[in-house]
KENUMI-833057 format. One record per residue (C-alpha): residue in three letters; x, y, z. Coordinates in pm, whole numbers. Example, Ala and Ser with C-alpha at 12.3 -4.5 7.8 and 13.67 -1.06 7.14 Angstrom:
2
<site Ala,<1230,-450,780>>;
<site Ser,<1367,-106,714>>;
# end
This chain:
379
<site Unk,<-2348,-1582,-2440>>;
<site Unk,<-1966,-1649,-2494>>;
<site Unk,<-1939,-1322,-2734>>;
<site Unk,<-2084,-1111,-2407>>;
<site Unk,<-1780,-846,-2233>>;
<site Unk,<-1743,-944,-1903>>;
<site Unk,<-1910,-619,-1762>>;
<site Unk,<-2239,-733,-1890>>;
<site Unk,<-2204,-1069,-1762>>;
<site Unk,<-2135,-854,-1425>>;
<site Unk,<-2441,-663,-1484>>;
<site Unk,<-2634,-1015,-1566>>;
<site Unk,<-2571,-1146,-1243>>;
<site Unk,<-2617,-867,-1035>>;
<site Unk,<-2941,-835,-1169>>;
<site Unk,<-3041,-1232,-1082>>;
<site Unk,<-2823,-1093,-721>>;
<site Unk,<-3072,-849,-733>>;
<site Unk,<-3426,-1028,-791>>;
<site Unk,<-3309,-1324,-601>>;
<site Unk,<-3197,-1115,-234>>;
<site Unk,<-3396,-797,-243>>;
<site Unk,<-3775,-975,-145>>;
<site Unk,<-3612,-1093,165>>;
<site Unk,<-3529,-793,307>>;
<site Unk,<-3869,-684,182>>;
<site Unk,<-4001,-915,416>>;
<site Unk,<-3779,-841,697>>;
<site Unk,<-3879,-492,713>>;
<site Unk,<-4303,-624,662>>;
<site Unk,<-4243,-815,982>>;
<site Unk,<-4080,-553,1107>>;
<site Unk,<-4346,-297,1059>>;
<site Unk,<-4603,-552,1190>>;
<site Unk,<-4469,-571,1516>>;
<site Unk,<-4393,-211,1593>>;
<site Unk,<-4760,-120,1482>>;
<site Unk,<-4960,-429,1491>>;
<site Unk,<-4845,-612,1814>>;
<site Unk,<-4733,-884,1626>>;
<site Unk,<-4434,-1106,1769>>;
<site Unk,<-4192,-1181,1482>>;
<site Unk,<-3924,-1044,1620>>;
<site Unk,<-3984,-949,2000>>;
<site Unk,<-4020,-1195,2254>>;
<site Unk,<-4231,-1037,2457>>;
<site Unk,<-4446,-704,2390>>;
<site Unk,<-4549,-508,2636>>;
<site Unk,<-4844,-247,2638>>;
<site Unk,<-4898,-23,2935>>;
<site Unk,<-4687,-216,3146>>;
<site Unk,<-4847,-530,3084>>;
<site Unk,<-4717,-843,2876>>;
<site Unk,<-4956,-931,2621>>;
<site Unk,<-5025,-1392,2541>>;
<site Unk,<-4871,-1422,2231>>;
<site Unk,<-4448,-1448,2284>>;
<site Unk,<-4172,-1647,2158>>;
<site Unk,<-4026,-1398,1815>>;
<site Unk,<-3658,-1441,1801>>;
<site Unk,<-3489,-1091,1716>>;
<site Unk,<-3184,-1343,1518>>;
<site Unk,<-3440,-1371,1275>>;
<site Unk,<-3466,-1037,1206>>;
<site Unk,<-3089,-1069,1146>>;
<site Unk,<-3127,-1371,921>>;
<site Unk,<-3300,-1203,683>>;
<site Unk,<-3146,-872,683>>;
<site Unk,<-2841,-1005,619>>;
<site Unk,<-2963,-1284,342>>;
<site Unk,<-2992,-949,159>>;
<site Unk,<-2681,-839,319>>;
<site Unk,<-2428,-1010,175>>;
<site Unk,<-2529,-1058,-185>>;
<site Unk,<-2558,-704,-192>>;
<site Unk,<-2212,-714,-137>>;
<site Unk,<-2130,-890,-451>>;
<site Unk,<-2428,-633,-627>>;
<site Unk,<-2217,-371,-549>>;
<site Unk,<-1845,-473,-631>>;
<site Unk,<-1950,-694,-946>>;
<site Unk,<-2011,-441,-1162>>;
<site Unk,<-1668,-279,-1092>>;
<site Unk,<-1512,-593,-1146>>;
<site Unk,<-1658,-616,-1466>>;
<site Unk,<-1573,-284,-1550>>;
<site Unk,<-1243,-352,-1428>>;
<site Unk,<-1205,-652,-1708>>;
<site Unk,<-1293,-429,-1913>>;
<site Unk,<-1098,-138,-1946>>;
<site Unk,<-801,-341,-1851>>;
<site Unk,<-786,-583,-2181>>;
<site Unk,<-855,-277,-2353>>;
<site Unk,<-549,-68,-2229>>;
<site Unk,<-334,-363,-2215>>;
<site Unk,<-401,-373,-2546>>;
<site Unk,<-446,-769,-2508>>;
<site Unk,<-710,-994,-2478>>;
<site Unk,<-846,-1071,-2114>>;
<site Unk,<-684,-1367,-1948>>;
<site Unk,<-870,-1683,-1891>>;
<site Unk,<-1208,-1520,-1993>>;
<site Unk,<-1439,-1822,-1935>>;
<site Unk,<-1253,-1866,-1592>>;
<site Unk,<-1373,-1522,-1545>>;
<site Unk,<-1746,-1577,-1669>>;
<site Unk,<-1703,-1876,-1416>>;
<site Unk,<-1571,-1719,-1112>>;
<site Unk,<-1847,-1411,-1160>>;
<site Unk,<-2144,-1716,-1217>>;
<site Unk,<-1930,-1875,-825>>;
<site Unk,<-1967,-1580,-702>>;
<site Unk,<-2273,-1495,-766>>;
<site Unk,<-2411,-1883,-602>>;
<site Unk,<-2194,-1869,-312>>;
<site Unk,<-2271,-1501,-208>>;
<site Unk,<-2633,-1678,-87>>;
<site Unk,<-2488,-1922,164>>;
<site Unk,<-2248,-1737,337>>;
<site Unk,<-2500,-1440,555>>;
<site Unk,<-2408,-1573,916>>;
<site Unk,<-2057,-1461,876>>;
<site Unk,<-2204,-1126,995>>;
<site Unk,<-2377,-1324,1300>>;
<site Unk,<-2108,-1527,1447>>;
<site Unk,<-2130,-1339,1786>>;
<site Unk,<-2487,-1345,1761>>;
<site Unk,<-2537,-1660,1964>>;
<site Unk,<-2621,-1893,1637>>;
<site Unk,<-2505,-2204,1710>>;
<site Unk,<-2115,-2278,1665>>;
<site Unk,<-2180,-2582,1446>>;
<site Unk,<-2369,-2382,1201>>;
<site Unk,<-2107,-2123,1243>>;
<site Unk,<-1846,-2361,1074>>;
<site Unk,<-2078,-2417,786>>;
<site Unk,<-2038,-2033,678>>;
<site Unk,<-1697,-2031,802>>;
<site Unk,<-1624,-2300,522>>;
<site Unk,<-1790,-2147,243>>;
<site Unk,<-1680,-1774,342>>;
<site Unk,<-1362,-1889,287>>;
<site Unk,<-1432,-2078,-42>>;
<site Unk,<-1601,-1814,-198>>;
<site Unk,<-1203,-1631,-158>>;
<site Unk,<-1171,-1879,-476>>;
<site Unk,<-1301,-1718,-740>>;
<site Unk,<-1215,-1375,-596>>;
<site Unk,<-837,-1518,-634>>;
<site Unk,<-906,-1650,-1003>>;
<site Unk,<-1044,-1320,-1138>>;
<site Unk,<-725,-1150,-923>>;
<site Unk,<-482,-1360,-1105>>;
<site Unk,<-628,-1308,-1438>>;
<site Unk,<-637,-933,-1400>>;
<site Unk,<-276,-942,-1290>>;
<site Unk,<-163,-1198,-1567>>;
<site Unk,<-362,-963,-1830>>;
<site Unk,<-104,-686,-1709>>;
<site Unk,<161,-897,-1735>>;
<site Unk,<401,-825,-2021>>;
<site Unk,<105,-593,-2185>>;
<site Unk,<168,-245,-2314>>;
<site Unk,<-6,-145,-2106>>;
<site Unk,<-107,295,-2181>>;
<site Unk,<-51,489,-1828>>;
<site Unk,<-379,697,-1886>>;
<site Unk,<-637,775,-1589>>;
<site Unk,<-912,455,-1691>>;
<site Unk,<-639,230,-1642>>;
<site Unk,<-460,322,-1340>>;
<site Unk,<-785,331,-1155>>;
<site Unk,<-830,-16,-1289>>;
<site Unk,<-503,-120,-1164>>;
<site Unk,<-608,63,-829>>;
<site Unk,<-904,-179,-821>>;
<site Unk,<-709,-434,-811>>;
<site Unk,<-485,-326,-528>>;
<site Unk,<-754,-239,-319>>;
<site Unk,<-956,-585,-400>>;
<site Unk,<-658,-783,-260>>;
<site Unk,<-568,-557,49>>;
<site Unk,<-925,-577,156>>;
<site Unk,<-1009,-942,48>>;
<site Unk,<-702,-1069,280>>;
<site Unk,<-886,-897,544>>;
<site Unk,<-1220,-1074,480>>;
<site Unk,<-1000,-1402,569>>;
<site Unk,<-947,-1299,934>>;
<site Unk,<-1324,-1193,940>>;
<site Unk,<-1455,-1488,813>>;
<site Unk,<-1292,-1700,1077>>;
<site Unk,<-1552,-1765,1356>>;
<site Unk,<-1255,-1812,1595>>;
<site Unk,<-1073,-1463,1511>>;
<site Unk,<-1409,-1291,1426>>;
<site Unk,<-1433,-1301,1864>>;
<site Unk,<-1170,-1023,1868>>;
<site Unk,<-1205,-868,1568>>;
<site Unk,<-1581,-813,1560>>;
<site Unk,<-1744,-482,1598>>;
<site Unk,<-1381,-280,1570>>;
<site Unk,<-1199,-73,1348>>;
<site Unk,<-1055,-354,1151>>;
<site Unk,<-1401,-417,1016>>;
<site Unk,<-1470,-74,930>>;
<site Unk,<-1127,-126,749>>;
<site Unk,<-1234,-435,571>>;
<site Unk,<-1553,-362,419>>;
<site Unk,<-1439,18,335>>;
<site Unk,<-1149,-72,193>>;
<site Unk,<-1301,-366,-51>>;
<site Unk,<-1656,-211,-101>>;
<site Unk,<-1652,140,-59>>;
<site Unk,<-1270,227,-230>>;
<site Unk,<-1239,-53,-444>>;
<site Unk,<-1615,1,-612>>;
<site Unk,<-1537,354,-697>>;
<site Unk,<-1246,238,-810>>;
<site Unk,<-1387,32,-1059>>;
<site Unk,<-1659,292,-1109>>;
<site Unk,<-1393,589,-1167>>;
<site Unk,<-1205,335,-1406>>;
<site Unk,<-1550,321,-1597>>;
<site Unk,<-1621,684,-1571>>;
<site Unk,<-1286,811,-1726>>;
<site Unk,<-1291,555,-1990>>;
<site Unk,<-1632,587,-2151>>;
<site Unk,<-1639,948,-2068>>;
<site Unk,<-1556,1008,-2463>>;
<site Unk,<-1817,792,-2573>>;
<site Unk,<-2089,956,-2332>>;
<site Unk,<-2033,1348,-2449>>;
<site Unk,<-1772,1334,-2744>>;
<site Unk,<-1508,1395,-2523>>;
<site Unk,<-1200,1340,-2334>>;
<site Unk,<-1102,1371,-1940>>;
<site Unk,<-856,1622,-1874>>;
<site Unk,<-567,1366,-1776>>;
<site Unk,<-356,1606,-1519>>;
<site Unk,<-648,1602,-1302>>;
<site Unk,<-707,1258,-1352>>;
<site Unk,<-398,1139,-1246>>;
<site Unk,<-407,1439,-949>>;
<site Unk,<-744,1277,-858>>;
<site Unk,<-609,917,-893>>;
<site Unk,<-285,973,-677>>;
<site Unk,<-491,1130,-433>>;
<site Unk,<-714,879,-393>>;
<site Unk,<-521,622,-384>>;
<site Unk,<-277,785,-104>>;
<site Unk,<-521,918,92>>;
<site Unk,<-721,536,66>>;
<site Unk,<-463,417,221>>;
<site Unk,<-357,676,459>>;
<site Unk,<-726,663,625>>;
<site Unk,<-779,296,645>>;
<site Unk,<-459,77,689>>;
<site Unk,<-447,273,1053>>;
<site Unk,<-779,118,1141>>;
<site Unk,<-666,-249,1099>>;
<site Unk,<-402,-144,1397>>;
<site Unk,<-672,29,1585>>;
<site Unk,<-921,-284,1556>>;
<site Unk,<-621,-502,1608>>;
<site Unk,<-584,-307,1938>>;
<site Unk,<-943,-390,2014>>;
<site Unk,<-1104,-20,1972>>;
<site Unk,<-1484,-71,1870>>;
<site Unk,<-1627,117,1623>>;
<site Unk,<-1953,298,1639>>;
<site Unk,<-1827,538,1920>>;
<site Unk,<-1877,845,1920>>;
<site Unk,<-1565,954,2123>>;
<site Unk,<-1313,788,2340>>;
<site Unk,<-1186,1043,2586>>;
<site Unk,<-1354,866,2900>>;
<site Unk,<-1168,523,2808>>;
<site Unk,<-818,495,2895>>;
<site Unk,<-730,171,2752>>;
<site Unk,<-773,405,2410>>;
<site Unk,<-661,739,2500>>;
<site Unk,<-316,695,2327>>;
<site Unk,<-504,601,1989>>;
<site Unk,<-578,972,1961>>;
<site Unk,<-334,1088,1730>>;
<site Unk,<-389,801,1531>>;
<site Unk,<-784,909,1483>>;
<site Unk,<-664,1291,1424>>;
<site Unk,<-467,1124,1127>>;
<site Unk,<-743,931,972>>;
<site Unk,<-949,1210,988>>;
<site Unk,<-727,1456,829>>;
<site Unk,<-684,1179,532>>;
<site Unk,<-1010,1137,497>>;
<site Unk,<-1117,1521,468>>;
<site Unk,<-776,1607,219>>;
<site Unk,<-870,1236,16>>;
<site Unk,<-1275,1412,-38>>;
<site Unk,<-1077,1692,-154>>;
<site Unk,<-985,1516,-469>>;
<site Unk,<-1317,1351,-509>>;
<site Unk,<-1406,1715,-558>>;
<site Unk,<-1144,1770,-821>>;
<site Unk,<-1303,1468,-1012>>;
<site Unk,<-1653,1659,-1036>>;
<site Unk,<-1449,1995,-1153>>;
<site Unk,<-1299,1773,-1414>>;
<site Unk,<-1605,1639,-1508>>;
<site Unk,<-1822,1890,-1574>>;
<site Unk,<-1542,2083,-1766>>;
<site Unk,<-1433,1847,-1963>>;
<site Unk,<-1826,1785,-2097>>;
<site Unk,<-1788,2161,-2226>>;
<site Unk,<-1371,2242,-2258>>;
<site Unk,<-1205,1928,-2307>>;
<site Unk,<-1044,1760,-2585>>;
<site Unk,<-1271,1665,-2879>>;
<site Unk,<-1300,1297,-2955>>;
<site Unk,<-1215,1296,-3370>>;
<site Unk,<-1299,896,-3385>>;
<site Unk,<-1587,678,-3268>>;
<site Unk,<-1343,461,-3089>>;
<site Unk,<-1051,630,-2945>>;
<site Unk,<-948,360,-2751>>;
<site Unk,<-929,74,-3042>>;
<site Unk,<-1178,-99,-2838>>;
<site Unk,<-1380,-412,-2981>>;
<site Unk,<-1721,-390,-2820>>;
<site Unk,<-1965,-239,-2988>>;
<site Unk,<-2069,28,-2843>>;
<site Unk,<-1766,194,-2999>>;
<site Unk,<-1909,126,-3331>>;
<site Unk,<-2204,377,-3283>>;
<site Unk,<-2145,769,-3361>>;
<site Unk,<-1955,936,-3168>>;
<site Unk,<-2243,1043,-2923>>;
<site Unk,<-2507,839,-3022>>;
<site Unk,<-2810,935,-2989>>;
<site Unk,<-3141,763,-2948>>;
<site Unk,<-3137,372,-3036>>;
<site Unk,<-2805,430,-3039>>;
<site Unk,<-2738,292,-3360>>;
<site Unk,<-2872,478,-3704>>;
<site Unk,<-3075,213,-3876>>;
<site Unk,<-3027,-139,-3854>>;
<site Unk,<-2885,-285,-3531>>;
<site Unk,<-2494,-446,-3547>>;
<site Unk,<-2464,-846,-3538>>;
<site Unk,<-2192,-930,-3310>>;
<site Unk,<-1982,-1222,-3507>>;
<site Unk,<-1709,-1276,-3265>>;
<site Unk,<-1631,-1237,-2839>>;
<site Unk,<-1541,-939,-2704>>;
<site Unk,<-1117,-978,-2699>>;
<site Unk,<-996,-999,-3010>>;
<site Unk,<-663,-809,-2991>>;
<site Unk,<-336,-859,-3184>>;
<site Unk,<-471,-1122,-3425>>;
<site Unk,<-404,-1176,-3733>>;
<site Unk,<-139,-908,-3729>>;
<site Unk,<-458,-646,-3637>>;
<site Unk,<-406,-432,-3339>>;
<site Unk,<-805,-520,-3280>>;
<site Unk,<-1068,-643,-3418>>;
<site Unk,<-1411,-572,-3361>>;
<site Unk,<-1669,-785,-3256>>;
<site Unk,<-1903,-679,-3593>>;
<site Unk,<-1695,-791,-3802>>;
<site Unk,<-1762,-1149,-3967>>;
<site Unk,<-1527,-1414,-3894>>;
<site Unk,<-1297,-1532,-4172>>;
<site Unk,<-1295,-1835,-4331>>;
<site Unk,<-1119,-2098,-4108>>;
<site Unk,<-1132,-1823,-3781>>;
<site Unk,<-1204,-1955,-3493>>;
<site Unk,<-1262,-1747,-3165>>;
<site Unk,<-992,-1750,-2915>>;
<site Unk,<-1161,-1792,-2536>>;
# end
């Protein structure tokens, strides 16, 4: 388990994310369907049928909010774990170093992945749950910001003194990581029952959860994109529009949703559809125009990443090696496109973990090669 990259260990635990979270909301939405059809009372506390209130009362409509958001927030983590793994990944590669403080980052993924369960009621502090079991979430909302830090810190100190190749995988790894910490700090103020009474149902959660889940996963999903993009069809990303589409991204990120954490500040709720019959937020107008300019100019670019895409499959640059990027895992050890099974003939034995870079005065080393006599692996 040790020799695994960290985007599979990503992938491993959003799976368990995945099996563990997903029957809940199955059963949410059973309940659901039993009392809109069935005149059961899950959910409502009373149900009413031509005017008349039928015997059996008492649902509570909070559970129907428990168990949505039991899904809820591991989904969270299903979402952004893979592009932190992916992330790892393409990092340590162009660095051209191995990943810092790897089993700290198998750990803080294996955290992450056991905390994301007891933290749901963060999204129901203004619910009317009770304020005692409001601090229980509050506590572990703000633990689970632990091994968010670690694997922050580890991507950062992997940067750190690297040489590090200014291509289009890793700048929208590095982006990741921008975005990750902008909208984690956020997810502080949000996880504070006391603060979460101004701050709830406003622009500065839109801002939060966009900015962390929506940016940063395509991020980390670009990052993967642009970076296995040679091994997928034999060749390479046109890097001018890469770079065009990262800048523009990045900017336009920015540009469309640090302006909402001074809206929600401001107390403007979200979810409406205009505010020209409110005073109080008739002078946020211009500040809306601007958002919504960024955010029609930023899908511009997402645009120029399809162009770039599909021509690129057809016109770009042909990869001439199996592993352009003097990677180690082993997927860069199959033909150039592989083809079905991948490998021709007998599978590869993985000897050694997934970071061996600059040892034993190599550049890499890959992971199917056998460990020498007196090796040891370097976690």
């Amino acid at each position: 388990m040790w020799r695994m990259p960290l985007t599979i260990w990503a992938f491993f635990v959003t799976a368990i994310l995945a099996l563990l979270s997903f029957p809940v909301l199955v059963s949410g939405f059973l309940l659901l369907m039993f009392d809109r059809g069935m005149g059961t009372s899950f959910y409502l506390s009373e149900i009413f049928i031509g005017g008349q209130a039928l015997d059996h009362v008492g649902g509570s409509p909070i559970l129907y909010q428990h168990l949505f958001w039991f899904l809820g927030h591991p989904e969270v983590y299903i979402i952004i774990l893979p592009a932190m793994g992916l992330t790892s990944e393409v990092l340590s590669v162009h660095c051209r170093k191995p990943i810092f403080g790897y089993k700290a980052m198998v750990y803080s993924i294996l955290a992450i992945g056991f905390l994301s369960f007891i933290v749901w009621a963060h999204h129901m502090f203004m619910s009317g749950v009770n304020p005692f079991i409001s601090n229980f979430f509050v506590i572990f909302t703000l633990i689970i910001a632990v091994p968010s830090a670690v694997k922050v810190f580890n991507w950062i100190t992997t940067i750190y003194k690297s040489n590090l190749r200014y291509n289009t995988a890793s700048m929208f790894a590095i982006g990741f990581v921008s975005m990750f910490i902008s909208g984690g700090l956020t997810g502080i103020f949000l996880g504070n029952s006391a603060i979460d009474i101004q701050m709830h149902d406003t622009y500065f959660v839109v801002a939060h959860f966009h900015i962390v889940m929506g940016v940063a996963a395509f991020f980390g999903m670009f990052a993967g994109v642009y970076h296995w993009f040679p091994k997928m069809f034999g060749r390479f990303m046109n890097e001018t529009m890469g770079k065009m589409h990262f800048w523009g991204t990045f900017i336009g990120a920015y540009a469309i949703f640090w302006p909402m954490h001074y809206l929600g500040m401001a107390g403007v709720p979200r979810r409406y559809y205009r505010f020209d019959n409110f005073d109080t937020f008739s002078h946020f107008s211009e500040m809306n125009q601007f958002i919504t300019i960024a955010a029609i100019v930023t899908f511009g670019f997402q645009v120029l990443m399809f162009v770039n895409f599909f021509y690129s499959i057809w016109k770009g640059k042909k990869v001439t090696s199996k592993n352009p990027w003097g990677a180690t895992t082993i997927e860069w050890t199959t033909p150039i496109q592989p083809g079905h099974g991948n490998w021709p003939g007998k599978l590869p034995t993985v000897h050694r973990w997934a970071y061996d870079y600059g040892k034993n005065g190599e550049e890499f080393v890959s992971q199917v090669e056998p460990m020498r006599e007196g090796e040891t692996e370097d976690h």
